[in-house]
N, C-alpha and C positions, 0 to 999 in steps of 0.2 A: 173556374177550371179553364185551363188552354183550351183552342179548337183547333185541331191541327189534322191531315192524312199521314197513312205511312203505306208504302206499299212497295214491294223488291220480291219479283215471282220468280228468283234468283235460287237454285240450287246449290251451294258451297260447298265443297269440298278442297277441304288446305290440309298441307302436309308435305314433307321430302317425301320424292318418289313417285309422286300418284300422276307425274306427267306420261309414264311408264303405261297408266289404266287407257290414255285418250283409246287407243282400238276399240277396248274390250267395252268401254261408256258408247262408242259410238255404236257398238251391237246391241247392246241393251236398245238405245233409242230406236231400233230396227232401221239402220242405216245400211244405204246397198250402195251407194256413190257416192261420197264426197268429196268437200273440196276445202284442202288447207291455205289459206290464205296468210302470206306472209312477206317480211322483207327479205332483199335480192339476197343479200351475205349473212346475217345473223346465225340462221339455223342450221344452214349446212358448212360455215365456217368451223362450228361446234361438234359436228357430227352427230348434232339430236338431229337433224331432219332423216337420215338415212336411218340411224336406230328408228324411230319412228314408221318409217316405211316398211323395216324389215319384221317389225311390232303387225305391221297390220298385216301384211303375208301370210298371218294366222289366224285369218278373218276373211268371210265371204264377200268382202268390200272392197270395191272400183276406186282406187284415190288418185285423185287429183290435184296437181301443186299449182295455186297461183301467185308467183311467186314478186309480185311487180308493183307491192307497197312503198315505197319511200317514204324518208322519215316526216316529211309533211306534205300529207297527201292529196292530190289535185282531183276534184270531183269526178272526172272523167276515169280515175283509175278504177272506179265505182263501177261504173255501167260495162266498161270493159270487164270484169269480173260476174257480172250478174249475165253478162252476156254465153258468157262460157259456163255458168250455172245452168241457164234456162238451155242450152244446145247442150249439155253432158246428162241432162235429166239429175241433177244432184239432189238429195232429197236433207242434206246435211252440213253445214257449214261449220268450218272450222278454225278458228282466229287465233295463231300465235306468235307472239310477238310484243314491242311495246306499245304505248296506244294507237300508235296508225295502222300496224294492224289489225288489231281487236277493232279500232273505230271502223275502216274497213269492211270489215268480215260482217257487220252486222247490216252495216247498207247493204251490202251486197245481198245478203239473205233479204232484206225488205225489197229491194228494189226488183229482184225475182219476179215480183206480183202485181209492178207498177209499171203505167207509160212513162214516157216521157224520158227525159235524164234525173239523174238523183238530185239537181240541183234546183228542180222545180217544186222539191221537197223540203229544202233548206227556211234556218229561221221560223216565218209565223205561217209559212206552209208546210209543216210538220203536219198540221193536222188534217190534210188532204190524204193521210197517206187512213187508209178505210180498209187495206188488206193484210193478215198478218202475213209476215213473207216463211222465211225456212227456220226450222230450229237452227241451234247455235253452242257452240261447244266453245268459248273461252278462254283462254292459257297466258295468263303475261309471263314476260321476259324481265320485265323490270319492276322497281317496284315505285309508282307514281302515278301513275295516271288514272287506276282502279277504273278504265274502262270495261273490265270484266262483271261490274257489276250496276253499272249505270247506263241510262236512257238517253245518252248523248251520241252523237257523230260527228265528230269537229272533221270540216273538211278546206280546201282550199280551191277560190276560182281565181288565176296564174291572170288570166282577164283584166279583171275587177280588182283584182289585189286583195280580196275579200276571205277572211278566215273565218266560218260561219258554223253552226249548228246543229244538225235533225236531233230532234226531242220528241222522241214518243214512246208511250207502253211496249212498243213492238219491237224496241230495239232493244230489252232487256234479253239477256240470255236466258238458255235454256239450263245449262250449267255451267261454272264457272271452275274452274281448276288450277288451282293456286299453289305452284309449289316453288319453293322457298330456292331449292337445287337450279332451277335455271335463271334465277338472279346471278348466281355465281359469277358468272364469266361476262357481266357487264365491266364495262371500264369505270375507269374511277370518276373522270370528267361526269359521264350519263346519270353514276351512281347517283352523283352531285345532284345534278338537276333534274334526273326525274325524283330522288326524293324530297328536293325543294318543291315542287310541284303538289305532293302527297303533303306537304307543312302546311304551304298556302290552300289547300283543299280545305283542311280541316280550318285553319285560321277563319276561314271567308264562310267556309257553312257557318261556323259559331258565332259568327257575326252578321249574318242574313237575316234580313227582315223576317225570311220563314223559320228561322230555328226557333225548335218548339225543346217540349221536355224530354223526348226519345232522343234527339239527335245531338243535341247539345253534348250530353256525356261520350257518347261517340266519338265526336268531335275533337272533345277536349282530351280525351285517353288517346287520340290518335298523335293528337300537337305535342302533347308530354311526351310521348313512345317516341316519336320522331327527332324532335328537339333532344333526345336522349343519348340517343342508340344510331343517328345518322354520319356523326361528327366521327364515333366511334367505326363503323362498317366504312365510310371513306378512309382511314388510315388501317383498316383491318379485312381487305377487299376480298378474305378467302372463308372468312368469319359467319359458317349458315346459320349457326345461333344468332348473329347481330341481324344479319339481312335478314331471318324471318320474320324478325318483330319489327324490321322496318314495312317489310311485306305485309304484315297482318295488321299494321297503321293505317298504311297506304288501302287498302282493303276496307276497313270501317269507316276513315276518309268517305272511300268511295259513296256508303250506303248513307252517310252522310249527307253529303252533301247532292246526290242524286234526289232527295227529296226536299232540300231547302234551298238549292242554285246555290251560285258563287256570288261575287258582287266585283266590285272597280280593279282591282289589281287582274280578275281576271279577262275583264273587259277592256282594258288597257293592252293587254298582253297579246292578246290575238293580231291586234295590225302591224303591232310592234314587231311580234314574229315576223308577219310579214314582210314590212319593211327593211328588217335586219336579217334577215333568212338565219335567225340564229337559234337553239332550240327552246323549246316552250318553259320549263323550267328555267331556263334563264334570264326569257323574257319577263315571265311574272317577276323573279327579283329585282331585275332592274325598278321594277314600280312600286315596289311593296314597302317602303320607308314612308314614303309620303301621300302615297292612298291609306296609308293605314294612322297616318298622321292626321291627314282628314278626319278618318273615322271616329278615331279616340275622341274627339271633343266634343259628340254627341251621345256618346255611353255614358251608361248607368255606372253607377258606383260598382253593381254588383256583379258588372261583365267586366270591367276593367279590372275586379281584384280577381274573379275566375280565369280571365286570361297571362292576368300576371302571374300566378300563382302556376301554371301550367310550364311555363319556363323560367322559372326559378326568379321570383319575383313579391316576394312577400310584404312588401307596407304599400299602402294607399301615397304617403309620402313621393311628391314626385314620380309617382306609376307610370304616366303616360310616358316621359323620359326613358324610365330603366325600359318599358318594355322595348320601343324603337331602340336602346342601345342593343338591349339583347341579342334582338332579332341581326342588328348589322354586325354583330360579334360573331353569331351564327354562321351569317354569309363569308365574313372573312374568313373560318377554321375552313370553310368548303373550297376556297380559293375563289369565288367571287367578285367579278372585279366591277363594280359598280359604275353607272354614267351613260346613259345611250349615245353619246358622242363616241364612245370606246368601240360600240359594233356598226358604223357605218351611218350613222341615224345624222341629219341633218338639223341646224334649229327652225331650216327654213319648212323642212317636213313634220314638224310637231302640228299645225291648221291641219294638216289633212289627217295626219292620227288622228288626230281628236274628234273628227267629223266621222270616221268609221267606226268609235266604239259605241254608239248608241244601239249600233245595231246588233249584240251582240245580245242575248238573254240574260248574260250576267249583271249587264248595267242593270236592270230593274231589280232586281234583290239587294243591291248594295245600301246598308245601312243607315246610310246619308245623303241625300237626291244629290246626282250628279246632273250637271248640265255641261255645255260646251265648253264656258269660262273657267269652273271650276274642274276638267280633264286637262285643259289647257294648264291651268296653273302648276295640275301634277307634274307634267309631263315637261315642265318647264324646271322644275323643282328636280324631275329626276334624269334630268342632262347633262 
């Protein structure tokens, strides 16, 4: 028998409508302050931030907008935020948005209870962090990133060029609120790539040294759901039967792979972001052909027909092939335009990508030991 942990002290609650509840959740929790954390246009472009305010007006609670996440967020937005937590007396944190604010909203909430800046907690000083910080109320926007239900805070230092990490128990939320209705009004480009994002999620968990027997099926019902129903909600952008089940993918994704890591593509992706200031679901595709090209030649017979089989892929016969066509057939219906030459990326900058993905937690869970030469190869392959 496998030996594996699971662990997500995550509350779920999914459904149209229930963005409507955030007030009346944040009463229950016995909330007297908080503070919504979000990006600058999104919410009140739509007019949910004001319905939301007008929502809590019916509640004995002080709220607070910080409204100053960007879509790739620089460490220091962090402490700025935790800073106007600890002076407002906030007793309740509130994350909506897509993952930069949700990543956000949770540092924010831990770093309440730390010295220092949030970046002194980044990486393998995650575990420095000894204090639990503020509860945490959850909401995506989009459906990819399933930061609403995982131990991550991808953040970025603008310095260092560095797109890094916090990984801890305390950065799990306190509820999570999942409703399918504020997908809506994503655009079609984001649709794209945050739910390329939720594909490679689930790809990379089921391919992680740590996936065990719980995660795996997860995994694989989220890649099918995705691979399915995502091609379909990009030409169908009004579609809340399609977006929920891309939402409720991207969601098990999440729980997914918050307990086995990611691996190379998403190791890869992070400097790349960087480098190319381009969005994260796109930077994982640009790599995902030939990290996953790697991968395949050291799988089992019985992951290769499980994965083939997940995107329509049925004989062992030349498998490794159909699935790499699949996947780039995939990317084309999305409008994907493959080649990091195409977003600004240098061949003379591939040495220095490849010297910052080590550092990332995903390189250690990837299937196949990467070293320097072999990230370089990718990355040379995916030019």
């Amino acid at each position: 028998m496998q030996h594996f942990n699971f662990y997500i002290p995550v509350m779920i609650k999914f459904g149209i409508g229930l963005w409507e509840k955030i007030p009346e959740e944040s009463y229950s929790l016995g909330a007297k302050k908080v503070l919504i954390v979000t990006g600058k246009k999104h919410l009140k472009s739509t007019g949910i931030l004001d319905k939301l305010l007008n929502i809590y007006n019916n509640y004995p609670i002080d709220v607070y907008v910080f409204d100053e996440v960007p879509p790739e967020p620089p460490y220091y937005i962090v402490d700025q935020g935790a800073e106007i937590a600890k002076t407002k007396g906030i007793d309740l944190v509130i994350g909506i948005g897509g993952g930069s604010a949700l990543d956000v909203a949770k540092a924010i909430a831990v770093k309440v209870n730390l010295p220092g800046t949030i970046w002194d907690y980044i990486g393998d000083n995650s575990n420095k962090i000894t204090i639990k910080g503020l509860p945490t109320i959850l909401v995506p926007t989009t459906a990819g990133t399933a930061s609403e239900v995982t131990r991550v805070s991808v953040l970025i230092n603008p310095e260092t060029k560095e797109k890094l990490s916090i990984r801890h128990d305390f950065l799990y939320a306190t509820l999570a609120i999942i409703d399918p209705y504020l997908t809506l009004s994503l655009p079609k480009e984001n649709t794209a790539y945050s739910g390329i994002d939720a594909f490679i999620h689930s790809l990379e968990s089921f391919l992680s040294v740590n996936s065990n027997m719980v995660t795996e099926p997860l995994a694989l019902t989220a890649l099918r759901t995705i691979y399915k129903y995502l091609p379909r909600v990009y030409n169908n952008l009004e579609r809340i039967d399609l977006r929920e089940k891309v939402l409720y993918a991207s969601t098990i994704s999440g729980i997914a792979f918050t307990q086995t890591g990611l691996g190379g593509i998403h190791a890869l992706a992070h400097p790349i972001g960087v480098y190319a200031n381009i969005p994260h679901g796109l930077a994982c595709a640009l790599v995902t052909i030939p990290t996953l090209e790697y991968n395949l030649e050291i799988l089992s017979r019985e992951k290769i027909s499980a994965l083939g089989r997940a995107i329509g892929v049925y004989s062992l016969r030349s498998a490794k092939e159909k699935i790499l066509k699949k996947i780039d057939e995939f990317f084309s219906i999305l409008n994907i335009k493959l080649g990091l030459h195409n977003y600004g990326i240098k061949w003379e900058d591939l040495p220095n990508i490849a010297k910052e993905v080590p550092k990332t937690g995903s390189y250690k869970t990837n299937p196949r030991t990467l070293n320097y030469e072999t990230v370089l190869e990718i990355l040379k392959k995916a030019f």
